[in-house]
N, C-alpha and C positions, 0 to 999 in steps of 0.2 A: 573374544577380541578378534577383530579382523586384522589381514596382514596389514591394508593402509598403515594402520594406529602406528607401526614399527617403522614406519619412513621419517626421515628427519624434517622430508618438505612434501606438500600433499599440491599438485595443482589440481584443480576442478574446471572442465567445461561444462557449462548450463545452457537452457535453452528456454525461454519465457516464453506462452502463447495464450496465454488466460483472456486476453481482449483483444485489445484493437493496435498492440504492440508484438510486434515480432524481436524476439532479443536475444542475442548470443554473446556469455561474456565467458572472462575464461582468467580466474584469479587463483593467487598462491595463498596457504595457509590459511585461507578464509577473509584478509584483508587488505593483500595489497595486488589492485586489477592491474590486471597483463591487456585487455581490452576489453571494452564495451561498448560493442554495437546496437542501435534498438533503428528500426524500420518503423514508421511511427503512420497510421492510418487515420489520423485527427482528418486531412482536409478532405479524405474520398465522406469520411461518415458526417463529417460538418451540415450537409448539406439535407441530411435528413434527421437532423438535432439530436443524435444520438447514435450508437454503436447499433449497425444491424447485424445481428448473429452470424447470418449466412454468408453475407459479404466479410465480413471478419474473418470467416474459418478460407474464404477464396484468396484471398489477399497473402494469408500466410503461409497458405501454402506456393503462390507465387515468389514469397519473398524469402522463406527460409536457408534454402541453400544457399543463397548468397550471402544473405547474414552472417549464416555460421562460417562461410569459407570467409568471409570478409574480419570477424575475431580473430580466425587463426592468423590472418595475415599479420595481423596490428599485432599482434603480441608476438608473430616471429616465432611458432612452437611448430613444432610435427605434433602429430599424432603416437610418437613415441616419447613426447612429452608431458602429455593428459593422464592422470592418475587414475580420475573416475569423471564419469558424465555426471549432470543429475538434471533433474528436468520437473516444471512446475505440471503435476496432475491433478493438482486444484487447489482452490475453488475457484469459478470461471463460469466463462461460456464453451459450454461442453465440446463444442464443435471445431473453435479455435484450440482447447486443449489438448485432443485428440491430435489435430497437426503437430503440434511439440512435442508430446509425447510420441509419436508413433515417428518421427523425426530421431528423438532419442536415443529409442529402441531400437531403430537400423541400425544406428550411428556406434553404439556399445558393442551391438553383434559385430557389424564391419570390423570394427577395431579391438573385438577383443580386450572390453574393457566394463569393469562393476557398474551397473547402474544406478542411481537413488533418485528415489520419490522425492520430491520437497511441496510440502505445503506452502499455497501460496501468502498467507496469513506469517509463515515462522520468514518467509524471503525477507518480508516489509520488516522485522522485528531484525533482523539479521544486516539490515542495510545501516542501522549504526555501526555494527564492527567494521564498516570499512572507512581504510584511513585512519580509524580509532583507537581509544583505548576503553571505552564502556566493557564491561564485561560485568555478569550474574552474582549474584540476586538482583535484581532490580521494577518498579514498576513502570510497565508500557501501555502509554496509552495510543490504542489504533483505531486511529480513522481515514475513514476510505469510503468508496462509493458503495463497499458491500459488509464493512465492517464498521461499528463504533463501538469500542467496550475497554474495560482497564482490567489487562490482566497483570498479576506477577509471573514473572520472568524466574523461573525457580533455579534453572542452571543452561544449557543452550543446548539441549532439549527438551526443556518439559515446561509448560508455561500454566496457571490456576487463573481459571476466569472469574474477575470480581463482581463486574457490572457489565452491561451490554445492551444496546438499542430491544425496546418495546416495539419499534416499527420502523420507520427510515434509518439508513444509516446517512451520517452525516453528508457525505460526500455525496449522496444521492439528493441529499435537500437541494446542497448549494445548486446540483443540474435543473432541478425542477424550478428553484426560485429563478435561475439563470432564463429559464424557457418563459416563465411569465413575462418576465421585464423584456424579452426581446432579443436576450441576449442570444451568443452563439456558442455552440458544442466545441468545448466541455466549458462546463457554466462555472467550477472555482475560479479558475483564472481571471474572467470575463466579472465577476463581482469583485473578488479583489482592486481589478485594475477602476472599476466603478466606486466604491468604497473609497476609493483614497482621495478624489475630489467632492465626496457626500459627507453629510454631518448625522451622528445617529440619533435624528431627533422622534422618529416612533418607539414608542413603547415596547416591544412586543414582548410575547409571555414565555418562561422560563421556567420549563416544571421542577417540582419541587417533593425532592428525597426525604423521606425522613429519619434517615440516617445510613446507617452502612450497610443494614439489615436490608434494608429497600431500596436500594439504591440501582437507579436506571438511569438511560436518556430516552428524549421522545424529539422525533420532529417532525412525525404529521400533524399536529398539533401548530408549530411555527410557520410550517410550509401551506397550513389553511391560513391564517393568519393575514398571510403576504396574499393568498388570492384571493381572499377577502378583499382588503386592502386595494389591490391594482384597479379590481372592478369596482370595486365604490366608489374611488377616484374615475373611471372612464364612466360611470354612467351621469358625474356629475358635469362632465365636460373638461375636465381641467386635466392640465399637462401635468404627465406623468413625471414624479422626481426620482428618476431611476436612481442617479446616484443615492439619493437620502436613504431610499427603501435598500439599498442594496448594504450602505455601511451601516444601518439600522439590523440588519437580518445578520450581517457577518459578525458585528459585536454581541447580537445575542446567542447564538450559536455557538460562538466561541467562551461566555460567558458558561456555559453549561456544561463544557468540554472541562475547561479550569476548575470550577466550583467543586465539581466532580473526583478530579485527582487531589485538589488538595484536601478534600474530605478522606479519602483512603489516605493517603500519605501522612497524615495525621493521624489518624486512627492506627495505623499500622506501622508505623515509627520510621516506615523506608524512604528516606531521603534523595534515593538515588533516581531520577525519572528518566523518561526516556521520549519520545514520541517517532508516532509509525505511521504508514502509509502515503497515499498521496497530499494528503488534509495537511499534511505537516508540510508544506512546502506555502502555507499559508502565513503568510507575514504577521497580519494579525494574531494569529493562535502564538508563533512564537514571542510575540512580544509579552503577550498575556503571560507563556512560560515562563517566561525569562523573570516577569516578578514573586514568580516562585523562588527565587534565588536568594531573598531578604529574607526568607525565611530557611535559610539553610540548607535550602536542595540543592542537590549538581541537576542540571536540565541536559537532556543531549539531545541533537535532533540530523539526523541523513545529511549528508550535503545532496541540494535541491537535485543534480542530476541521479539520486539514487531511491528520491523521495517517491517519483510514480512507478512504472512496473519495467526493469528492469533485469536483465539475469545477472549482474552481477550481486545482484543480493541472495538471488536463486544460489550462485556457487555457495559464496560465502553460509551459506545456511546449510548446504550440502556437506560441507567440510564439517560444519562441525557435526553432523550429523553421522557423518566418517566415522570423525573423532570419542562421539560419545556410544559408538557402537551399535549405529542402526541396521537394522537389515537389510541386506544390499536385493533392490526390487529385478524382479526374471523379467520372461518377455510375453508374461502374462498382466503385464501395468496398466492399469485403464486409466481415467480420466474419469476425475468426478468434479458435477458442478457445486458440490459441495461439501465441506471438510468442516471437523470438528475444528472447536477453538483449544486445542491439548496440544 
């Protein structure tokens, strides 16, 4: 047991740099934020239709200090009011990570204060408990630009992977199908807002589990589908119906995301869902959730400011990670761009 565990109130400051978001939040007992700042690199990389590594890792480091002095303002703390840091070391763009972490690391030694690792995969899983009441056993399902898979949630730290992408993960379709039709970086948003004046009147194809044994998702498969598709329409001459292709690809995608949990959820008797990462900030997927509800499940899902990459999910995850007696990381912590799903 660490001394934390013996405090009556734990605050956590975090520090997020996995992408193209610079974030400093700084929350008590894991769910109720003191602040959250995110520094957000959407319009410098827009323009080259996706996040470039190197300008990612320049940017944040530009933007950190500020961030983090700009949290502690908003929540009104010293530095003799921060319990423990904790800091995302992966999964990521290594280079972006490196700056958060190594940011961190200062920041712990200056102040004299425990550090922790947090998986960037347990942050998104952790960004329910805020404002909330969800709490373990339960299953999650996370989708994101670098994750699609349904794990159970065994306690708040340990999580079992059920199912997980064969190849894209979802939130990488929606960019890719986004960059065909035209759209602009980052490509969910940019479908969604296309989708809601489009009718899903293509077909497209929805692979198929055969049971729980086998159970995956695939969407290089959908994501050829759709380029098929764009260019058999452009070589025919005819005007492109972005919208139709676009609520055509979101309803099937999201059909497979669904199909998916309520096959384990029935299989495995757990009622309780949950949904993670930035995918969930997707109107469709939630509506589809929410008819999980007829059938007896409680659905939870981020409020949308907590849904993309934020550190207050980073704290909140660290806390409990406090709490369940993880090992507090030295100042030998790297940065990896990639982390088990555990």
């Amino acid at each position: 047991m660490n001394s934390l565990q013996d405090k009556k109130s734990l605050t956590v400051l975090a520090i997020e740099s996995s992408c193209d978001e610079t974030a400093c939040a700084i929350v008590r007992d894991g769910r109720t934020v003191l602040s959250n700042v995110i520094a957000t690199q959407i319009e410098i990389h827009r323009r080259f239709g996706g996040v470039v590594p190197e300008i990612a890792s320049r940017n944040h480091t530009l933007a950190i200090e500020n961030v983090v002095r700009e949290a502690i303002k908003q929540a009104n703390v010293t530095k003799d009011d921060i319990d423990a840091i904790a800091v995302t070391y992966g999964a990521g763009l290594l280079g972006a990570l490196l700056v958060g972490v190594n940011f961190a690391k200062a920041l712990a030694y200056a102040w004299d204060k425990p550090l922790y690792a947090v998986s960037h995969v347990k942050g998104h899983i952790a960004g329910n408990y805020i404002d909330g009441t969800l709490e373990p056993p339960y299953l999650c399902l996370l989708v994101s630009g670098g994750h699609t898979a349904i794990v159970k949630v065994e306690d708040y730290e340990h999580i079992t992977l059920i199912a997980q992408s064969r190849d894209d993960a979802v939130g990488e379709a929606f960019d890719k199908v986004a960059r065909v039709l035209g759209l602009p970086y980052p490509g969910g948003p940019e479908i969604q807002k296309k989708a809601r004046e489009g009718k899903p009147v293509f077909d497209m194809p929805v692979p198929k589990s055969s049971g729980l044994d086998d159970l995956y998702f695939s969407y290089s498969g959908l994501k050829t589908y759709v380029i098929n598709l764009v260019h058999k329409l452009q070589q025919k001459g005819e005007e492109l119906p972005v919208c139709d292709i676009a609520a055509s690809f979101q309803k099937c995608a999201v059909k497979q995301l669904i199909d998916a949990l309520e096959l384990v959820s029935d299989a495995t008797g757990i009622k309780k869902l949950a949904i993670a990462g930035g995918v969930s900030a997707n109107e469709e997927l939630r509506r589809a959730a929410d008819g999980l509800k007829a059938k007896g499940c409680e659905v939870y899902y981020p409020k949308l400011v907590y849904c993309t990459d934020n550190a207050a999910m980073i704290a909140s995850a660290g806390y409990y990670a406090i709490m369940s007696g993880a090992e507090q990381a030295d100042m030998t912590l790297d940065a990896k761009a990639t982390v088990p799903l555990k």
